[in-house]
C-alpha positions, -999 to 999 in steps of 0.1 A, spaced: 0 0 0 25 27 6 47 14 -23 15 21 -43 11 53 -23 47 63 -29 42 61 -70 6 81 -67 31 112 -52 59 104 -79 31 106 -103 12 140 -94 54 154 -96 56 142 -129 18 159 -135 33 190 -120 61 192 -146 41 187 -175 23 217 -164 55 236 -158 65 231 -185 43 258 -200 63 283 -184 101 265 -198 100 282 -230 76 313 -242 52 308 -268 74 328 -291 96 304 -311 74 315 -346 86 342 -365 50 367 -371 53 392 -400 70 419 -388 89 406 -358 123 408 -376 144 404 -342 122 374 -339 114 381 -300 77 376 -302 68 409 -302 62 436 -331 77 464 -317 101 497 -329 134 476 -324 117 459 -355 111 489 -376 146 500 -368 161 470 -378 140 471 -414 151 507 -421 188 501 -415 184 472 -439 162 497 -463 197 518 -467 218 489 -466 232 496 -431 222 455 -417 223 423 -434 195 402 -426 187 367 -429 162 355 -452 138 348 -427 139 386 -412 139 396 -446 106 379 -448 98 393 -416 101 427 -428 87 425 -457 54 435 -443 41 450 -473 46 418 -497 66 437 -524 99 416 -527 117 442 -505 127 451 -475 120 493 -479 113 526 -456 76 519 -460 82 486 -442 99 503 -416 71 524 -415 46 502 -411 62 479 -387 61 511 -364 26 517 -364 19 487 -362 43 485 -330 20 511 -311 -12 497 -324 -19 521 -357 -16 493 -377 -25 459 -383 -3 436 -397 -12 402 -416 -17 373 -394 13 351 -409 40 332 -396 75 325 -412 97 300 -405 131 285 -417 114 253 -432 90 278 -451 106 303 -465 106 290 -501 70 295 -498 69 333 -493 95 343 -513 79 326 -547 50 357 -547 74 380 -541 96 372 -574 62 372 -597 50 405 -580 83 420 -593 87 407 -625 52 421 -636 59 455 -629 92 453 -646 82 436 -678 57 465 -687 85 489 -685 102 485 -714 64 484 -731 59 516 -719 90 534 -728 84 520 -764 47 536 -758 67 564 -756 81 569 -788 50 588 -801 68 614 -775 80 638 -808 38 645 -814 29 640 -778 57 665 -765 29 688 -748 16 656 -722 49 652 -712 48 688 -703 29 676 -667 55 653 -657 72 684 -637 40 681 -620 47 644 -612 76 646 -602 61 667 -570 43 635 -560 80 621 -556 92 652 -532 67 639 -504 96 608 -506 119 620 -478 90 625 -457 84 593 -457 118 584 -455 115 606 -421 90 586 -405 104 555 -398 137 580 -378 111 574 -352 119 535 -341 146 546 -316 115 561 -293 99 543 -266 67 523 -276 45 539 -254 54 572 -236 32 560 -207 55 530 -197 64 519 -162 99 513 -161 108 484 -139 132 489 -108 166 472 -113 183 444 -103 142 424 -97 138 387 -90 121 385 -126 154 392 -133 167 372 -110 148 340 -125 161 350 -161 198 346 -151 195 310 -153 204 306 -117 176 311 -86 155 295 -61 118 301 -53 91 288 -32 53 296 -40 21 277 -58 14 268 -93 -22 274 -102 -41 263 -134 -77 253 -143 -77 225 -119 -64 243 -84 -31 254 -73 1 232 -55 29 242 -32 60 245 -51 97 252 -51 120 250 -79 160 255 -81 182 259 -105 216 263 -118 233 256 -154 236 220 -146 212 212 -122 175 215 -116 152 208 -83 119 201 -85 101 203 -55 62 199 -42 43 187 -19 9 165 -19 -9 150 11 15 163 36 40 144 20 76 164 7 93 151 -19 111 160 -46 134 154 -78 167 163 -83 183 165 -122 224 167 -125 240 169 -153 275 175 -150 285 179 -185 257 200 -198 276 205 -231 275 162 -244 237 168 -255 227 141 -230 200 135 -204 214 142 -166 208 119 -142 178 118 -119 173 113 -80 146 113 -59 148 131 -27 133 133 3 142 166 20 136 160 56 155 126 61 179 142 38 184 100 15 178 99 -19 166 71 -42 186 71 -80 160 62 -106 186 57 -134 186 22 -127 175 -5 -145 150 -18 -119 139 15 -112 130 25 -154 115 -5 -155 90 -2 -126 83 36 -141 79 24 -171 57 -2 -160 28 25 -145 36 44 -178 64 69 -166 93 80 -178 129 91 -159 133 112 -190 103 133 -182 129 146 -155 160 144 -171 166 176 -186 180 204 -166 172 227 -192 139 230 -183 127 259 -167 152 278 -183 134 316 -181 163 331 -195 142 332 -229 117 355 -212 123 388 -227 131 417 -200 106 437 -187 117 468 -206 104 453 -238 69 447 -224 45 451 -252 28 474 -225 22 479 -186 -10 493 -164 -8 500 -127 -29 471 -110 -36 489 -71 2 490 -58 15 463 -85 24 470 -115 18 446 -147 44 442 -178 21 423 -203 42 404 -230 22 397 -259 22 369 -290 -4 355 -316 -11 327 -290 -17 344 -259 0 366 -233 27 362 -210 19 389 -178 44 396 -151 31 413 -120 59 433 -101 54 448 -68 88 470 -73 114 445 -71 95 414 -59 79 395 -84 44 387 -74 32 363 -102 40 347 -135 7 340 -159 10 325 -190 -24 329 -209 -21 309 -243 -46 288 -267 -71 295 -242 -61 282 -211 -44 297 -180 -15 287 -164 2 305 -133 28 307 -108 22 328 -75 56 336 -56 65 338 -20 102 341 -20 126 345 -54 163 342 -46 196 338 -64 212 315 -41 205 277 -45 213 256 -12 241 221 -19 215 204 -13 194 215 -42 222 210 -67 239 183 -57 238 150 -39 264 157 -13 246 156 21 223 138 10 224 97 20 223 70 -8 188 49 4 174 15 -15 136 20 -24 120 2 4 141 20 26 132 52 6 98 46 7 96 39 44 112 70 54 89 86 29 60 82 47 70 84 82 77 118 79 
């Protein structure tokens, strides 16, 4: 029975990850039209970026060229710029299209035959023009045409304005914040993770190579611990389960072990990546699509085709985490953020090597 009860709390960890893992990595790995830097976010970095390439000034790839092609004509001009701007504070709204490495043959091919047509009838027109010797007196008005072409440099003008903040009304976060603190890659925090099914205690830690996952579920604390001590071989770390008060720990990288997982339809690899919860991708607050005063808080909305990503700040303590996407809410509520992660959250020193009855005794005598 408390083997059985043991694997019903390994389980709901496992369940807990899975839903963590909506906050590992930021809905933003698609390229929208427009989003040149390919952040997730149209915004006036993006316009500056397309009118330095405009005047030859950056060399962009051929998906940001895409990107910044928001007008469809083949090029990447001063009217894209322009557009991507307004679009960046809302005066504009840019098609709802995606581009991706694997796709790009498929936007370029209109952009070729949009060209081509417009060139081809040149040379057709200019022999039109041959009558010119009778017709001298239309061509008179092209003085008057040309005028069209002075309002030009205004529009080259327009898009000088990407090096101005988005929205004159933002909040600038305080420096040196714990949302900062969980982007560098290194940080502890205790607090509750709360979806459409109720909220959990929860504490995670983490450093380059290791990663602590931590809950707790009828009373009972437990928690797994990922090392990986050569983050750089492209393989899986090794996984432990912990339990923090009798300070033993039970490795599930052995064979026994996988197999009784895998038996109730689990996986040690589910754990075995101390990559995850890597928040590093989060972009910083100070590229917030926007931010609103919420009472004393203050709330840096990211946002992205799929959803939102909203970070409440009550000056430098983070309050919560929300990531709002494909119509579901997922959330984590904080109670203490920290840069420091304790040995015994990183590594197994301290800790006592336990067989799994052992383990599971200990477990629940706690």
């Amino acid at each position: 029975m408390k083997k059985k009860g043991f694997y019903a709390v390994l389980a709901a960890v496992l369940v807990m990850a899975v839903i963590l893992s909506n906050f590992a990595v930021p809905s933003f790995a698609r390229r929208k039209l427009g989003d040149v830097d390919g952040d997730g976010f149209i915004t006036s970095a993006d316009a500056r970026i397309a009118l330095r390439a405009s005047v030859k000034l950056e060399n962009l790839s051929k998906e940001e060229e895409l990107a910044a092609n928001v007008d469809g004509d083949g090029f990447v001009t001063s009217a894209d710029a322009r557009l991507i701007l307004r679009a960046s504070v809302k005066l504009e709204t840019l098609d709802d299209v995606y581009v991706e490495a694997d796709e790009t043959t498929e936007p370029v091919a209109p952009v070729p035959e949009t060209t081509t047509e417009p060139a081809t009838p040149d040379p057709e027109t200019t022999t039109s023009v041959t009558p010119d010797p009778e017709t001298t007196t239309p061509v008179t008005p092209d003085p008057e045409t040309t005028t069209p072409v002075t309002p030009d440099p205004e529009t080259t003008t327009e898009p000088e304005t990407p090096t101005q903040p988005d929205l004159p009304d933002f909040i600038p976060p305080e420096k040196d914040n714990e949302y900062e603190i969980l982007r560098s890659g290194t940080y502890s925090f205790t607090g509750k993770t709360v979806d459409g099914s109720g909220s959990s205690d929860l504490e995670i830690a983490k450093t380059p190579n290791s990663l602590y996952l931590g809950a707790k579920f009828n009373d009972i604390k437990i928690a797994v611990l990922t090392i990986d001590d050569n983050v750089n071989d492209d393989k899986d770390g090794k996984v432990y389960l912990v339990n923090p008060k009798e300070k033993r720990y039970l490795d599930l990288n052995t064979p026994v072990m996988k197999a009784e997982m895998k038996a109730l339809n689990m996986d040690v690899n589910e754990f075995a990546s101390t990559g995850s919860f890597d928040f590093s991708f989060f972009p910083p607050l100070e590229e917030a699509t926007r931010s609103e005063r919420v009472g004393s808080y203050v709330k840096y909305v990211f946002e992205a085709a799929s959803g939102s990503i909203n970070v409440t700040m009550y000056g430098k303590k983070l309050i919560s985490l929300e990531n709002a996407r494909d119509g579901s809410v997922y959330r984590i509520d904080f109670t203490e953020v920290t840069n420091t992660v304790p040995s015994e959250k990183r590594e197994l020193s301290g800790l006592k090597k336990t067989g799994q009855t052992i383990f599971i005794t200990t477990l629940f005598t706690n």
